[in-house]
C-alpha positions in Angstrom: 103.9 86.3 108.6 106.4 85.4 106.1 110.5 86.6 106.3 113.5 86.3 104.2 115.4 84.7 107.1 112.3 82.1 108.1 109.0 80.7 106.8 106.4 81.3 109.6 102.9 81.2 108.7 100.5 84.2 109.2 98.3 82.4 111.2 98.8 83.4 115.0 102.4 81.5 116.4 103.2 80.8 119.8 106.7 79.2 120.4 107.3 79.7 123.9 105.6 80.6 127.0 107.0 84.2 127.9 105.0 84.7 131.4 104.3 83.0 134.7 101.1 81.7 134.4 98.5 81.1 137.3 96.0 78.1 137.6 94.1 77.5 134.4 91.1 78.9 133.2 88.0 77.9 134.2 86.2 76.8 131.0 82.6 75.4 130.2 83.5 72.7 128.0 84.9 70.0 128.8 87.7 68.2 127.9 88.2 67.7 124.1 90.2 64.8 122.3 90.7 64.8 118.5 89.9 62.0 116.8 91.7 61.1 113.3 89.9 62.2 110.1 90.4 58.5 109.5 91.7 56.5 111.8 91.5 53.4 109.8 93.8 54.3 107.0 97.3 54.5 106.9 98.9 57.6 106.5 98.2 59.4 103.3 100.4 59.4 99.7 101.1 62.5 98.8 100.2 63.5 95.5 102.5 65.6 92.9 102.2 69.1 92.7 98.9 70.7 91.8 100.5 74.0 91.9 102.9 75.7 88.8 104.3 78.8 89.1 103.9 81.2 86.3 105.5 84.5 84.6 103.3 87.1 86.3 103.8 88.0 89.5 104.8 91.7 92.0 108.2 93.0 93.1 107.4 94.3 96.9 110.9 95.5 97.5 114.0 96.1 94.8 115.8 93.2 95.8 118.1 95.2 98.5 116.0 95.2 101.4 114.3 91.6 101.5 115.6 91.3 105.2 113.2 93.8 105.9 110.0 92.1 104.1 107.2 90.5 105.8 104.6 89.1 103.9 101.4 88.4 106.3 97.5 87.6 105.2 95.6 88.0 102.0 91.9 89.2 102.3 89.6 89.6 99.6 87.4 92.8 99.9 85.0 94.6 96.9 87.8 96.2 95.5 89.7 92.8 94.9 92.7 91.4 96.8 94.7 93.4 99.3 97.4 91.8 101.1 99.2 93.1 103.9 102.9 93.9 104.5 105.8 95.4 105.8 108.7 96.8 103.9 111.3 98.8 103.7 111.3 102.9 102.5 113.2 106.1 103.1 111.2 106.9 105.9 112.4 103.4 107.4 110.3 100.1 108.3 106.3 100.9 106.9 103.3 99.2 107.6 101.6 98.8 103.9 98.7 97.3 102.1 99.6 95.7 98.6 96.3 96.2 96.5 95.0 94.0 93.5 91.7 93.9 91.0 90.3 90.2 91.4 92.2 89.1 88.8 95.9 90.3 90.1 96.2 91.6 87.1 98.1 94.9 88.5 98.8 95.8 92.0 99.2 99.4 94.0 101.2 99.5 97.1 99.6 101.7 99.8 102.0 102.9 103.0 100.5 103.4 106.0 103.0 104.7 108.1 106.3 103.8 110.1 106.2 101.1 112.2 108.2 99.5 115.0 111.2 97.7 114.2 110.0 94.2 115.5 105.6 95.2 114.5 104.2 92.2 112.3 102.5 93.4 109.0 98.7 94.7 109.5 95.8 93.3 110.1 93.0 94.3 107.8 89.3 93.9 108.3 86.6 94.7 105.5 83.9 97.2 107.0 80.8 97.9 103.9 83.1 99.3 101.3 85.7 100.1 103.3 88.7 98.4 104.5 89.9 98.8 108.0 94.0 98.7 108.3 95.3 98.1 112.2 99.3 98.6 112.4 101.4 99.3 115.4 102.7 102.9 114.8 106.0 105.1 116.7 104.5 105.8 119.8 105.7 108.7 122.3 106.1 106.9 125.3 108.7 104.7 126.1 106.4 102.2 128.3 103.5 101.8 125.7 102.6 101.1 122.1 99.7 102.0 120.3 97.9 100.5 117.3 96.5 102.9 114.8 93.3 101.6 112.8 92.1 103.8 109.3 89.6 103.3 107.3 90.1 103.3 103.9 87.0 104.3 100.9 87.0 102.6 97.7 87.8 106.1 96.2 91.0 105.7 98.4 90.4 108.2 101.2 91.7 107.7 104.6 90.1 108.3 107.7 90.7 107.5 111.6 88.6 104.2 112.5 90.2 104.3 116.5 93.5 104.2 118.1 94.4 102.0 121.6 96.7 102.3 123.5 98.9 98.7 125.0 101.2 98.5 127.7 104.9 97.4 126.4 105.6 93.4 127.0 107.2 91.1 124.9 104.1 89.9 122.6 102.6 92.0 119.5 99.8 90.0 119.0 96.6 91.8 117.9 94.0 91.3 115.3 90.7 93.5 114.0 87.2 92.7 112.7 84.9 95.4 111.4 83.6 96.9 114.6 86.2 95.2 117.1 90.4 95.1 118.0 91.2 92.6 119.8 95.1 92.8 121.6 97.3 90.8 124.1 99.3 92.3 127.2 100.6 91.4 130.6 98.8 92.1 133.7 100.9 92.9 136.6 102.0 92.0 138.8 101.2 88.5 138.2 102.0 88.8 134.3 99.8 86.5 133.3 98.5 87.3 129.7 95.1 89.2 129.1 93.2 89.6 125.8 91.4 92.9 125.8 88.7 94.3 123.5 88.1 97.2 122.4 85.2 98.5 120.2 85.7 101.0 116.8 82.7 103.3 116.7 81.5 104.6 113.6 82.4 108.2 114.4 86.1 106.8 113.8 86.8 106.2 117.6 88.1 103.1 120.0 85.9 102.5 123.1 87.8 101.9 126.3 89.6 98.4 126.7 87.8 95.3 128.8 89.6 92.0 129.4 87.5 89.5 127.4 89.7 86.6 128.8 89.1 85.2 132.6 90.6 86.5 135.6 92.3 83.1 136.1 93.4 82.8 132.8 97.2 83.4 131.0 96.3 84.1 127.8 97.6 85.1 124.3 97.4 85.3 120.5 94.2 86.3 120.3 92.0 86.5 116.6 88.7 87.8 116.2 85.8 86.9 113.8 82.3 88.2 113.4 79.6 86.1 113.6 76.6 88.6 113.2 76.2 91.4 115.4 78.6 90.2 117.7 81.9 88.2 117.5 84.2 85.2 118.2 87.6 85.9 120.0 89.9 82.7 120.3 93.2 82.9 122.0 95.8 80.4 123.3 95.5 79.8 126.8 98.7 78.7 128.9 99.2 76.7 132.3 102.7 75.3 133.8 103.0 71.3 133.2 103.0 69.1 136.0 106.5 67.7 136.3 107.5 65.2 138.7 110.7 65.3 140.4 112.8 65.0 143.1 115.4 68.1 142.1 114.1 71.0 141.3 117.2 72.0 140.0 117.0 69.5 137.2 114.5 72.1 135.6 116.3 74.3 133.7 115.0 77.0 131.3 111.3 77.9 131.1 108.9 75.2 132.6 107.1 72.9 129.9 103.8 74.6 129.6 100.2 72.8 128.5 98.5 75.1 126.1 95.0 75.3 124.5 92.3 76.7 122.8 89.5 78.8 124.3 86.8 81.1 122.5 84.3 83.0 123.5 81.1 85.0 122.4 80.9 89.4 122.7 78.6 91.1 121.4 79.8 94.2 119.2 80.6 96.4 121.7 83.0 93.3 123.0 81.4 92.3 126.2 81.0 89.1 126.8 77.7 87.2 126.4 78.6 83.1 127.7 81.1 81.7 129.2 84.3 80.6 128.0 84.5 77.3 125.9 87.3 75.3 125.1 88.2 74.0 122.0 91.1 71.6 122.9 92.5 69.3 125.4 93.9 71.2 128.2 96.6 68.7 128.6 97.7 69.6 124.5 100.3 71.9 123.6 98.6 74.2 121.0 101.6 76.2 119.4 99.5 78.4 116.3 96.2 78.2 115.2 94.5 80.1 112.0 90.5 80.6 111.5 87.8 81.3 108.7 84.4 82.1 108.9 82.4 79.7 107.1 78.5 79.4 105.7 78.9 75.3 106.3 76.7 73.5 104.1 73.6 74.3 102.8 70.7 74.8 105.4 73.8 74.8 108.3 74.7 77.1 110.5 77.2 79.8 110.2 80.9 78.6 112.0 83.7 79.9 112.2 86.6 77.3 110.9 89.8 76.9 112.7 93.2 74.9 112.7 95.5 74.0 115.2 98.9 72.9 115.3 99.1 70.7 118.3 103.1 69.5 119.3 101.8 67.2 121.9 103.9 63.8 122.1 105.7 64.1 118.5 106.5 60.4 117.1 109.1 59.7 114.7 109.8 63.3 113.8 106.2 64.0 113.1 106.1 67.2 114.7 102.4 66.7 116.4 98.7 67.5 114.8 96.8 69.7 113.2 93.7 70.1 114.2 90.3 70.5 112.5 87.9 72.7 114.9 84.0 74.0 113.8 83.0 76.2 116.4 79.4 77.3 116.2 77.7 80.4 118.3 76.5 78.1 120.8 79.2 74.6 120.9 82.2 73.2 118.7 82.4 70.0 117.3 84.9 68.1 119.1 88.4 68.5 117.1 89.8 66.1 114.2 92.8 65.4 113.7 93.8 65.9 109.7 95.5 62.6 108.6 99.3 64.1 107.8 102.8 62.6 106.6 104.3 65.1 109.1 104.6 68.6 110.2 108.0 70.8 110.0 108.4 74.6 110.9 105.4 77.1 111.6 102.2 77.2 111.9 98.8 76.1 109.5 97.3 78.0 107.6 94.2 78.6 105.7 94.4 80.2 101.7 91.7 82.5 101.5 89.1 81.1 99.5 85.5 79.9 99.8 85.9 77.0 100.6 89.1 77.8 102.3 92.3 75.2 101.2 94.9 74.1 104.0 98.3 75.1 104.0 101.3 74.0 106.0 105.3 72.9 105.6 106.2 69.3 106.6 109.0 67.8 108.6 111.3 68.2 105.7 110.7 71.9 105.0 108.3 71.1 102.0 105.3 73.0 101.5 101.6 70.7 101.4 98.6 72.2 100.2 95.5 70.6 100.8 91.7 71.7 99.3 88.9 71.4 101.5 85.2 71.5 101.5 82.6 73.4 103.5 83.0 71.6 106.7 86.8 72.0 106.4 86.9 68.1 105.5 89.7 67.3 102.5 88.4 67.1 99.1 91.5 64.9 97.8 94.9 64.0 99.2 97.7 66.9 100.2 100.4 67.9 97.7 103.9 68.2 97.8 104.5 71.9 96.1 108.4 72.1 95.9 108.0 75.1 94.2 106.4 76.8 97.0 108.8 75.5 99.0 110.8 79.4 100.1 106.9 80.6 99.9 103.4 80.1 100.8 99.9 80.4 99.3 97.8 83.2 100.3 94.6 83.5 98.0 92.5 82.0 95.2 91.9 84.6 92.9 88.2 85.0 91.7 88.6 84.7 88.2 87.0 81.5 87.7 88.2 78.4 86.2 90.3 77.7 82.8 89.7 75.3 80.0 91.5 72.6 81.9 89.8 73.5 85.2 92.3 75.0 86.9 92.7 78.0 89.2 94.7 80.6 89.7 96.3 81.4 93.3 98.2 84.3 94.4 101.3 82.9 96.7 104.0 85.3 98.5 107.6 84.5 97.5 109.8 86.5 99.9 113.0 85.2 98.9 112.2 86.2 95.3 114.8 88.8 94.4 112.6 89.7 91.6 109.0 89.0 92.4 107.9 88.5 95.8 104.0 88.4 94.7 103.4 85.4 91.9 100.4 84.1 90.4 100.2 80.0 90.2 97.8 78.0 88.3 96.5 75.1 90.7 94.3 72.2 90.2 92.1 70.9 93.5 92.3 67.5 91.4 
């Protein structure tokens, strides 16, 4: 999500490990290293700006309350574009779903409802021609909170699509696919993290919970993805580092933590149906992670396409890896390493388009944008976009290309006091 007071990316970001973990999960795969996209080469030039700002663009707030904006994903549905957020209103902080034809040519702002004070925007799903809105909502008891999912028509009714219920900890993690919510919590008394499932029926309904991550696992962050009548869940999974020494009072703080990727396979009532695989070396430190379903190439396989921002032994400021992952119903690819001058604050993330372009900010807060092809392979060299600098891409819009063959991309600006929505023009060239 994006705020005034900090760039963080939408995709899923884990800074520090807020449980005491048990022994690690016990996972099928085995033990993953990334190789470089190119190993040969030296690290990559990076090209001017194929990104302008224009004139057109949203206001989200009136300028007075951009403390309380967050900016999170763009999704593109049949109606369009709708991008979710949370903002500030008379009735306090609300949940809401800013609405635009494919060509952003006009936008609606939908409220959803109060929210808590520290809730991330929504996550949206698209279900037929429907879209499905999940937001945390006030809940009545003090050691609980409770997620609210509607459905909305393209006529612009509103409907119940479920409703689950959370124990209170100290992570708001959740995401929702068209059938499926997917959440974190603590599991006492151990308080190890547990991703849970629960399934939306079509009579507007949530089926009761199940843990979808191991018994042995501590887990969190978790994102779900369809992959035909069934689904993907990926979550970070945690274990204490080994650290070798003689006082243990020399530890101070939290323990160092080794953290990875896992997924695994439910069908769409969200029971499992294989074993957990993991995606990257247990002995990493996966910090955020963003995913994409993908068609692949022609004659492929359906994946699902993920990144992940991997800290592991930072050299010269680099600020670790991001990783390239292609996970497939059945196996993954082993993860590549994208060939990077650098990472800085937050997390990767992905622009919603098809195929999907690569965003992220480098070590000196500058924002790189990077196209990709099917595979999730670069089409050209990364960017440097200094005006998207205090903002971040979210969406190219499906209007097709200009005279000049560019695009035009939708990117949130939440330090905008006058438009925190703005259309670029960008070239993948």
């Amino acid at each position: 999500m994006i705020a005034r007071a900090g760039l963080l990316s939408a995709a899923i970001v884990v800074t520090a490990c807020h449980r005491a973990p048990p022994s690690p999960a016990v996972a099928e795969a085995g033990d993953p290293t990334p190789a470089p996209e190119a190993s040969s080469q030296p690290k990559p030039a990076v090209v001017p700006a194929r990104c302008k700002t224009t004139e057109v663009g949203f206001p989200l707030d009136d300028g007075r309350a951009l403390d309380d904006l967050e900016i999170g994903d763009a999704l593109a549905y049949p109606g369009g574009l709708v991008v979710d957020i949370v903002h500030r209103t008379a009735a306090g902080r609300v949940a809401a779903l800013a609405m635009l034809p494919p060509d952003a040519s006009s936008i609606r702002v939908r409220d959803l409802g109060p929210t808590l004070g520290d809730a991330p925007p929504p996550r949206v799903a698209v279900r037929g021609a429907d879209l499905l809105a999940a937001s945390y909502v006030l809940g009545k008891r003090p050691d609980s909170r409770e997620i609210d999912v509607v459905a909305i028509s393209p006529s612009g009714d509103v409907k119940p699509a479920g409703s689950v219920i959370e124990q209170r900890d100290d992570s708001l993690a959740f995401d929702v696919a068209p059938g499926l919510i997917v959440w974190d919590e603590a599991s006492a008394p151990s308080r190890r993290g547990v991703i849970r499932a629960a399934e939306l029926t079509a009579d507007g309904h949530a089926g009761a919970g199940r843990d979808v991550s191991p018994a042995d696992s501590d887990a969190e962050a978790p994102r779900v993805v369809p992959r035909g009548s069934g689904y993907l869940v990926l979550w970070i999974a945690r274990r204490p580092e080994s650290v070798a020494t003689t006082d243990a009072s020399e530890i101070t703080g939290e323990a160092p933590a080794n953290s990875w990727l896992e997924v695994i396979a439910t069908d769409g009532h969200g029971q499992a149906t294989g074993l957990v695989r993991r995606l990257t070396s247990a002995s990493g430190h996966v910090t955020a992670f963003d995913v994409a379903p993908q068609q692949g190439l022609p004659g492929s396989r359906p994946e699902v396409l993920a990144v992940a921002r991997d800290d592991g032994e930072a050299v010269d400021g680099s600020g670790g890896a991001i990783l390239r992952l292609r996970v497939h119903d059945d196996g993954q690819d082993p993860p590549v390493a994208y060939t990077i001058d650098g990472l800085g604050r937050g997390a990767p993330g992905f622009v919603d388009a098809t195929p999907p372009w690569l965003t992220w900010v480098a070590i000196r807060e500058e924002t790189r944008v990077l196209p990709l092809d099917a595979t999730g392979a670069p089409l050209a060299l990364p960017s440097g976009e200094p005006e998207l600098d205090d903002g971040r891409p979210l969406a190219l819009l499906d209007v097709g290309k200009d005279a000049k063959g560019s695009r035009r991309m939708l990117a949130a600006m939440p330090a905008d006091p006058s438009l925190q929505l703005r259309v670029l023009t960008c070239t993948a060239d």
